[in-house]
C-alpha positions in Angstrom: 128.6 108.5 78.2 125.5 108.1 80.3 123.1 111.2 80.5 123.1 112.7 83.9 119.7 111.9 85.8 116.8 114.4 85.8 115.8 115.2 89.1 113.4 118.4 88.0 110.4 119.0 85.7 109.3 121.0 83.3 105.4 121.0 84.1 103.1 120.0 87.4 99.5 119.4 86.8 97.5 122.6 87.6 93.8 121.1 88.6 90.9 123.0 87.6 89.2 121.7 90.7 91.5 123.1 93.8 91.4 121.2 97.0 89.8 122.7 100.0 93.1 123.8 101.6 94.0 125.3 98.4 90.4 127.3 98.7 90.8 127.9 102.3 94.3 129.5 101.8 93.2 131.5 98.4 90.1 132.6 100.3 92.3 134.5 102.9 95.0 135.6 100.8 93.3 136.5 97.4 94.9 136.9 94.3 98.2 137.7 96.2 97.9 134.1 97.5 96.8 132.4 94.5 99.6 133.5 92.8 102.1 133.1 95.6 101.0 129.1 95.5 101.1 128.6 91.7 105.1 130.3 91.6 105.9 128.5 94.7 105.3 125.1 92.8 107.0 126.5 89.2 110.1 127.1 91.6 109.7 123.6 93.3 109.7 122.1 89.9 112.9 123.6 88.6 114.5 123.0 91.8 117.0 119.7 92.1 114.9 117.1 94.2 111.9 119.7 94.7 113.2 121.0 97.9 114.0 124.6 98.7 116.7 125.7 100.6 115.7 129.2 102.1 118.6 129.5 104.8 121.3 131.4 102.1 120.0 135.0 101.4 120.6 134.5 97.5 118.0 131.5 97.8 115.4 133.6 100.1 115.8 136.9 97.9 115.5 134.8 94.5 112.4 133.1 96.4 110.7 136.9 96.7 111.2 138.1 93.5 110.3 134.7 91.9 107.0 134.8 94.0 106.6 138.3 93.4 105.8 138.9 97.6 107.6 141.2 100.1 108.8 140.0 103.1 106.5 140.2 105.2 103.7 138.8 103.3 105.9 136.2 102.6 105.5 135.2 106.1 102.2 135.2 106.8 101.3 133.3 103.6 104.0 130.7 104.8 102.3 130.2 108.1 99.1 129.8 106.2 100.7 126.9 104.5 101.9 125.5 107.3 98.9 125.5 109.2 97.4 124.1 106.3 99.8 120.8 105.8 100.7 121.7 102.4 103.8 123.0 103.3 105.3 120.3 105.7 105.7 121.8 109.8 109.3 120.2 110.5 111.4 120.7 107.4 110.1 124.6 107.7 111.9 124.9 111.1 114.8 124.6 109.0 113.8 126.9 106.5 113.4 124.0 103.7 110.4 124.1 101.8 108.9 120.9 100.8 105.4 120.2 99.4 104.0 116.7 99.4 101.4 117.3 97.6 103.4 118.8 94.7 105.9 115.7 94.5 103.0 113.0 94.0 101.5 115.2 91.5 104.5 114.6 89.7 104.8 111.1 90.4 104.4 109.9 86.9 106.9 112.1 85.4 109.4 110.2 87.4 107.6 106.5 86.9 109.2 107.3 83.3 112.7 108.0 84.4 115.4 106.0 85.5 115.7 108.3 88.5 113.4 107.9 92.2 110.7 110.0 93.1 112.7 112.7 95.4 111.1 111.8 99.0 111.5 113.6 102.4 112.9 110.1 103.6 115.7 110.4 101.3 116.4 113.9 102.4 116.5 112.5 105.8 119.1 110.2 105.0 121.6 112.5 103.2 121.0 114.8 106.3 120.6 112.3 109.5 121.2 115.7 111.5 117.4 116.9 110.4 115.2 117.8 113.4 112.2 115.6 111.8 113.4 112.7 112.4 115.4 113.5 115.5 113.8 111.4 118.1 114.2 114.3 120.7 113.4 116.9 118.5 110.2 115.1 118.5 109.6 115.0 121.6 110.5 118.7 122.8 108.2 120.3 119.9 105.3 117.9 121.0 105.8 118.5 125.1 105.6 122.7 123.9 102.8 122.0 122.0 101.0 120.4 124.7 101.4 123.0 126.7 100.9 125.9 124.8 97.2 123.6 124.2 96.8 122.5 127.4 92.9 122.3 128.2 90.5 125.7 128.7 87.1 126.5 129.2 87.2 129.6 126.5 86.3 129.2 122.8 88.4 131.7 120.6 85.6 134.2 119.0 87.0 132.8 115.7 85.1 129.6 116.1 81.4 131.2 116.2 82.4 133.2 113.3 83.3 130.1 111.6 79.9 128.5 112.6 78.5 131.3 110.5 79.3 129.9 107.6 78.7 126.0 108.2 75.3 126.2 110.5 74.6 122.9 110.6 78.0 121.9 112.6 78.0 122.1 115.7 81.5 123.9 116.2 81.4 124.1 119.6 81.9 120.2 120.2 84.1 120.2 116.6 86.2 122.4 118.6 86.9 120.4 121.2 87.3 117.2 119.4 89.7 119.1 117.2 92.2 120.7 120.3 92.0 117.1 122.1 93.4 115.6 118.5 96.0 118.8 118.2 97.2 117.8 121.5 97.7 114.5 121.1 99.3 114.7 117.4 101.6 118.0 119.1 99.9 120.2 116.9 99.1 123.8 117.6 95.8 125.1 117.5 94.6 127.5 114.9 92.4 128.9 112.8 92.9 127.4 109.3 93.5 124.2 110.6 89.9 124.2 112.7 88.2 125.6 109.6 89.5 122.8 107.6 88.3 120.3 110.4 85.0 122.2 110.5 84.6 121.5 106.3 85.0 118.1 106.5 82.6 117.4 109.5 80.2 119.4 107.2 81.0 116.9 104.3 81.0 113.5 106.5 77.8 114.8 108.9 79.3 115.0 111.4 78.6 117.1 115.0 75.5 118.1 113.4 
């Protein structure tokens, strides 16, 4: 009898050297978030296909307790990941938690096995009713994005406070050059995600 495929692990590399959404997101969060990150991916890993289902209320309430958060931190630090890429925007709509970044950190545990790399394409498949890749989905999210972006003279205060700590960019025009790319990718504007843009203009020189 053939042994039933694996489709969860039993480790994930922990880096010693985070990556700078990883510092951004510990940096406003603290230890809280730290921890919240590193029990978010040991529940990935033991769950089928790394995906998590938060829509029944056994799933969300084991999801608190195994995070050690209450509810309403739970949401700001998932915003926080979401306007950080780690956790990806669509499948969150639906209350699905997926992490690419997690799933190619495992990627060699699965070059070993007989069984695929879980992907959000193969999700897609099994579920051709998901928003993501729902053509008009698509375009409704992107036209209210637009929108709630649409161009403005005013600079949040949340952008000078950010040039505080990187001096040498000139945040000002790295502003701008980061809502004209939100609108046209139908992303919202924020402030994690324009600190993040602000780091690597600092790291490539550029807008300085």
């Amino acid at each position: 009898m053939a042994r039933p495929k694996k489709n969860t692990v039993d480790y994930f590399p922990h880096d010693c050297h985070p990556n700078k959404e990883l510092e951004i997101f510990i940096n406003k969060h603290g230890n809280e978030g730290y921890a919240f990150y590193y029990r978010l991916f040991e529940l990935l890993g033991v769950t089928p296909d790394h995906r998590y289902d938060c829509n029944k209320s056994v799933n969300y309430q084991y999801l608190l307790t195994k995070t050690g958060v209450k509810e309403d931190s739970f949401e700001q630090l998932m915003i926080s990941l979401v306007d950080l890429d780690i956790v990806d925007k669509e499948l969150w709509k639906d209350k699905i938690i997926w992490v690419q970044s997690f799933v190619d950190s495992i990627a060699e545990v699965y070059a070993r096995r007989t069984t695929d790399l879980p992907s959000i394409d193969s999700f897609c498949v099994e579920n051709p009713g998901f928003r993501s890749r729902n053509p008009q989905s698509k375009l409704n999210y992107k036209e209210e994005s637009v929108v709630k972006n649409s161009p403005h003279t005013n600079i949040p205060n949340w952008v000078a406070e950010i040039g505080k700590q990187y001096p040498r960019v000139d945040v000002n025009r790295s502003f701008l050059r980061y809502k004209t790319y939100c609108s046209e990718k139908g992303r919202p504007v924020n402030e994690d995600g324009f600190l993040l843009w602000v780091i690597t203009d600092d790291e490539k020189d550029m807008n300085l």
